[in-house]
C-alpha positions in Angstrom: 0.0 0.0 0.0 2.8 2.3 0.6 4.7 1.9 -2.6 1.2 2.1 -4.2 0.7 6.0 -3.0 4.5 6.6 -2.7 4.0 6.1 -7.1 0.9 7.9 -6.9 2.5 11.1 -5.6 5.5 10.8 -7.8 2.6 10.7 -10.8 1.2 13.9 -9.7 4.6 15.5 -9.2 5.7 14.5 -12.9 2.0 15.5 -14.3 1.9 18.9 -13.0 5.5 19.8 -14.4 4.7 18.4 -18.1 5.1 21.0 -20.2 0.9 22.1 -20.8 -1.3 20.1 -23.3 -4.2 20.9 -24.8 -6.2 19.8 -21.5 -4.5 22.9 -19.2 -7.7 24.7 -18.1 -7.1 28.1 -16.4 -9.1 29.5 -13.5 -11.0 32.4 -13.9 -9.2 34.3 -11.7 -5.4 34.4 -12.3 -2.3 36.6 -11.7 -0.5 37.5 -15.3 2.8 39.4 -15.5 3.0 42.9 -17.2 5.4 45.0 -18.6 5.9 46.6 -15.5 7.5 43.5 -13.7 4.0 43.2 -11.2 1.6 40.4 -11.1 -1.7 41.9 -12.0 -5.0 39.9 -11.3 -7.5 39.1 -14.0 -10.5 38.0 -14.6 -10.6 36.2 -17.1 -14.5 36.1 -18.1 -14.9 39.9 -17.9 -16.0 41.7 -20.9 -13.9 42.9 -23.4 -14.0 47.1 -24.3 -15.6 47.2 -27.1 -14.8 50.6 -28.4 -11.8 50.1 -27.8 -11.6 46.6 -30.1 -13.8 48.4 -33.0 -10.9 51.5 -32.8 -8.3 49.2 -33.2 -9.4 47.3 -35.7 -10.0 50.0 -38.0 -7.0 52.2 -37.7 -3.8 50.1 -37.4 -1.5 53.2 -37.8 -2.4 53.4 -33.7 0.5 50.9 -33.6 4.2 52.8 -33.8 6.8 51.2 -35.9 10.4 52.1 -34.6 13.2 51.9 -37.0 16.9 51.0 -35.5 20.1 50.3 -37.6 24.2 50.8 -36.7 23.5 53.9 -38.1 20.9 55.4 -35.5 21.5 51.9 -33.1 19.9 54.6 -30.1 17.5 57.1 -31.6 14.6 55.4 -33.2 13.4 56.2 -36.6 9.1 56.7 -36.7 8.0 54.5 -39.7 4.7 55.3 -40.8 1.9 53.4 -42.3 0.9 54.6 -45.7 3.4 57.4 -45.8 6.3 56.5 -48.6 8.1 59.6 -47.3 9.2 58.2 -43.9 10.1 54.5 -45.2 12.0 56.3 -48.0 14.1 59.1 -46.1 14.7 56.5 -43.2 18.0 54.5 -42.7 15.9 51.3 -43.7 18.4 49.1 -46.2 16.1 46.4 -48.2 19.2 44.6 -49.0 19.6 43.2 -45.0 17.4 41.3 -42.8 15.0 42.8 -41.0 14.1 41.7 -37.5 10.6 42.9 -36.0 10.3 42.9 -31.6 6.3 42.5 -30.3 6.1 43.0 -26.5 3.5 41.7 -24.7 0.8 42.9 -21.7 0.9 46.1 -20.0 4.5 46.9 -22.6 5.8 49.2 -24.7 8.9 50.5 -26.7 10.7 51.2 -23.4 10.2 47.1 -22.2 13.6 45.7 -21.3 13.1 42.8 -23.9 13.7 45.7 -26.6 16.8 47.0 -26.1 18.2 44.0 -24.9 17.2 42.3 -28.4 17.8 45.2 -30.4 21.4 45.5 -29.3 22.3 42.1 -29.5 21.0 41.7 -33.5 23.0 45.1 -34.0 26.0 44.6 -32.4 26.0 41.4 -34.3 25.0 42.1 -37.8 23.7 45.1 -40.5 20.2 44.2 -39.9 16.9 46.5 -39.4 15.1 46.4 -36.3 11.8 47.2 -36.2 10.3 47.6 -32.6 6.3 47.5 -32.9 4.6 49.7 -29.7 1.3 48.5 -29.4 1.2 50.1 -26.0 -2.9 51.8 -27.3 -3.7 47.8 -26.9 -1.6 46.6 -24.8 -1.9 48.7 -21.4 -5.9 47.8 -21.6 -7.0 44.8 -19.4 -5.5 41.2 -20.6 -9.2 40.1 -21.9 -9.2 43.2 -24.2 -5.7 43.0 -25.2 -5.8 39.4 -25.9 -9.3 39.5 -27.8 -7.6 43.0 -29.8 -4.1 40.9 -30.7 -5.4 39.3 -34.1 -6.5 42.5 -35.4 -3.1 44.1 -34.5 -1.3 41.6 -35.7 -3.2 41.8 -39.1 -2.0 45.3 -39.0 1.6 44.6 -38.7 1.4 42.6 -41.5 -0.2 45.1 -43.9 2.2 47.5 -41.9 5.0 44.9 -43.9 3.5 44.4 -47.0 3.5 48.2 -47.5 7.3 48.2 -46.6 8.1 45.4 -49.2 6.2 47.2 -51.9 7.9 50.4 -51.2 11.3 49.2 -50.9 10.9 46.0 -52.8 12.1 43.8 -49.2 11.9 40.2 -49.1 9.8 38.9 -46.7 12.7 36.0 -47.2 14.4 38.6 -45.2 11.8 39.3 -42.1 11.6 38.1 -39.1 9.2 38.6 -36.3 9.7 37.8 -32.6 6.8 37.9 -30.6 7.2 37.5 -26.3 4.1 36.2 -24.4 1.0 38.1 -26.1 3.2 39.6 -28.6 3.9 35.9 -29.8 0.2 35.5 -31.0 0.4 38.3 -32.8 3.4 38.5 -34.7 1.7 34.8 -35.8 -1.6 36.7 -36.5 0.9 39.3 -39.0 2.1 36.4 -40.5 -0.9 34.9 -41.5 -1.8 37.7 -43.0 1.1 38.0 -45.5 0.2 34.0 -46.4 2.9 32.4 -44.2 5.4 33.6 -46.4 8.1 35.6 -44.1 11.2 33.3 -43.7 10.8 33.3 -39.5 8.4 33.3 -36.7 10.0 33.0 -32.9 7.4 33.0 -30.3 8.7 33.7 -26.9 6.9 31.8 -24.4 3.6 32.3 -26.2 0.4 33.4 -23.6 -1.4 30.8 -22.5 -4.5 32.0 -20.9 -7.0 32.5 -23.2 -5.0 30.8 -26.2 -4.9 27.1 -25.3 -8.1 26.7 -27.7 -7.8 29.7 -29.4 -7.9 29.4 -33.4 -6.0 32.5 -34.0 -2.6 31.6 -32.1 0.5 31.1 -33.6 0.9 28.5 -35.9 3.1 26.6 -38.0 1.4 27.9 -40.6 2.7 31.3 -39.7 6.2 31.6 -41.8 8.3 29.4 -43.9 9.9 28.6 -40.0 8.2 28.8 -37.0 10.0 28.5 -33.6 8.7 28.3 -30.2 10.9 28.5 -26.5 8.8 27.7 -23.7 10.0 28.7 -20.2 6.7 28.6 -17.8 4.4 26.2 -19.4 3.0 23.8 -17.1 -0.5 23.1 -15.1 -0.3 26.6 -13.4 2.4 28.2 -16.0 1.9 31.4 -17.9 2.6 30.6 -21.1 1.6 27.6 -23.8 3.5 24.4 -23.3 2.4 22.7 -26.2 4.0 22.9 -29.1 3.1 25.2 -31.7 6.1 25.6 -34.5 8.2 23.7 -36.7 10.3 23.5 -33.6 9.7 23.9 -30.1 12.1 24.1 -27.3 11.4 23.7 -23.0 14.5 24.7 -21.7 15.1 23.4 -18.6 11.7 20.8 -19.0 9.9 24.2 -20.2 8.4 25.1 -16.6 10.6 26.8 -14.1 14.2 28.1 -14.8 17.3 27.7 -13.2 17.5 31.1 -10.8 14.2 32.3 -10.9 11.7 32.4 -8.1 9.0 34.0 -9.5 6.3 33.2 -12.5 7.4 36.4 -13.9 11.3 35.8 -13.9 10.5 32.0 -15.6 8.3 33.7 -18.2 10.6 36.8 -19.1 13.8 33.9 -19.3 12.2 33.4 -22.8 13.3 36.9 -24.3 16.6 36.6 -22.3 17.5 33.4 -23.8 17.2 34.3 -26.9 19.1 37.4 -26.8 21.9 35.5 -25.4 21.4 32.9 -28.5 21.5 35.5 -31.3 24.8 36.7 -29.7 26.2 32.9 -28.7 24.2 31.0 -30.8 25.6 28.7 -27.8 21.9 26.7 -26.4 21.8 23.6 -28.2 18.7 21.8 -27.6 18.5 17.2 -28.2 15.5 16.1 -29.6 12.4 14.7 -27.4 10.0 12.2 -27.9 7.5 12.6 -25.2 6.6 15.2 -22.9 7.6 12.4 -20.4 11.5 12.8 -21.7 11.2 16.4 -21.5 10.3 16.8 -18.1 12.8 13.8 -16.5 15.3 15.5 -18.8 16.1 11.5 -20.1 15.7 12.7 -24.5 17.9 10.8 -26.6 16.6 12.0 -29.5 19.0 11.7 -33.0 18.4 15.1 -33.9 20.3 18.2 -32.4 19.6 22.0 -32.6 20.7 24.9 -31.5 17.8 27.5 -30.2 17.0 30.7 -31.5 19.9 32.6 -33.1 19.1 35.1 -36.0 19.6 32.2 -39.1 16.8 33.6 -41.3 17.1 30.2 -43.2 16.8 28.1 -40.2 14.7 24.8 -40.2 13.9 22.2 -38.1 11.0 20.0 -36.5 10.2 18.3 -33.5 10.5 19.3 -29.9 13.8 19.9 -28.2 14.9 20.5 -24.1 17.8 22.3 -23.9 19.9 23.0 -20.2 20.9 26.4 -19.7 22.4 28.2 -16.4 21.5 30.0 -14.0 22.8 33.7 -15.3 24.1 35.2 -18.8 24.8 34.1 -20.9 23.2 31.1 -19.6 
């Protein structure tokens, strides 16, 4: 009888540390991480702002687009929707990749994720960074935010299409990087220019509200479609399913080596990946159940490293990778 519940509690223990499935069923009441480094508690059944939804939806151009390049790496250059004149007179080069940052909740173009991105593509590379403030969005309450990110999403991707025709860009040459909400809708952007952008990375994708959501990222998304998962989980913040080509769960995908907080596991996502586009040093071995993931016991045959900025990247499967505790991890 002992050894019965003694492998009955171990069970449990392994269950609720699996990376989430599409079974995870949130509370309605639940504490989500901002922009501002606070837990903020949300209902998740209140109503949407309406208004607010219908604005946003019709005018996209309430969405800044925020030009950086080794020529102004500091001082950001206002792109405008629909106005040739401020692509045109910008430092914007069509001949290098071009990367595009999406925050998440309660964010904006001051967020720590983008700097600490920007400057690790720029000190790297000749690339364009594009850092997307959807702050008009994104400070509302999660359930409008949330319900609000396809439509913005659909507006960064016009937003592109009208960048590409003026400049004649590739969007062979875009990628988009998306944390936590801003995952969803860099997906929702990428839909709407057909899946044909060379790369998605989704950051610890949202979870609540998004585990049976249609209009989450998808492999469908861009020719590559990445997803890092660092507080997925029964209780975690963010999707642990997989939803790319490729998905990594560092660490099993849950909690992170040095953090103590849902908010420190969830923001390890962006930081990762920073460190990866510098390092490209976080080599991820293939998994074949979530089982192996969590026990840290994959074996798979495959091998690959996670995020970097390789525009022509590709891969399937899903992939645990063991970082430490601090940069550059």
């Amino acid at each position: 009888m002992f050894r019965f519940l003694v492998l009955v509690y171990m069970a449990v223990a392994i269950t609720s540390s699996l990376p989430v499935d599409e079974s995870k069923q949130y509370p309605r009441f639940i504490e989500i991480p901002g922009g501002d480094g606070q837990l903020h508690k949300v209902d998740l059944e209140e109503q949407p702002d309406i208004e607010l939804l219908s604005e946003i939806t019709r005018n996209p151009a309430n969405n800044l687009y925020l030009l950086f390049t080794r020529r102004n790496p500091r001082s950001a250059q206002t792109l405008v929707m629909n106005d040739i004149d401020s692509i045109l007179s910008s430092n914007f080069n069509p001949y290098v990749p071009t990367v595009v940052i999406a925050h998440g909740w309660l964010s904006n173009q001051n967020s720590d994720l983008n700097p600490v991105i920007r400057d690790a593509y720029l000190d790297k590379s000749d690339v364009n960074v594009i850092v997307l403030d959807w702050r008009r969005l994104a400070i509302s309450g999660y359930v409008t935010a949330a319900s609000g990110v396809p439509a913005v999403g659909r507006g960064l991707g016009l937003f592109l299409e009208f960048v590409s025709r003026v400049t004649g860009a590739s969007y062979g040459s875009m990628h988009l990087v998306g944390f936590s909400l801003g995952s969803h809708l860099v997906g929702n952007a990428g839909r709407q220019l057909g899946g044909r952008l060379a790369r998605i990375t989704a950051l610890d994708p949202a979870g609540p509200l998004w585990v049976y959501n249609s209009n989450r990222v998808s492999a469908n998304d861009a020719i590559y479609v990445e997803g890092i998962h660092t507080n997925g989980g029964m209780v975690g913040l963010g999707l642990g399913s997989a939803i790319g080509h490729a998905d990594f769960f560092p660490n099993g995908g849950v909690t992170q080596p040095g953090c103590y907080t849902p908010i420190c596991d969830h923001n390890r996502a962006w930081e990762f990946f920073a460190s990866s586009v510098t390092h490209n040093h976080l080599i991820g071995t293939e998994c074949t159940s979530s089982t192996q993931i969590t026990l840290n016991t994959c074996r798979g045959s495959r091998i690959l490293p996670m995020g970097n900025d390789d525009l022509n990247k590709r891969g399937f499967g899903r992939y645990r990778v063991n970082t430490g505790r601090r940069y550059p991890f």
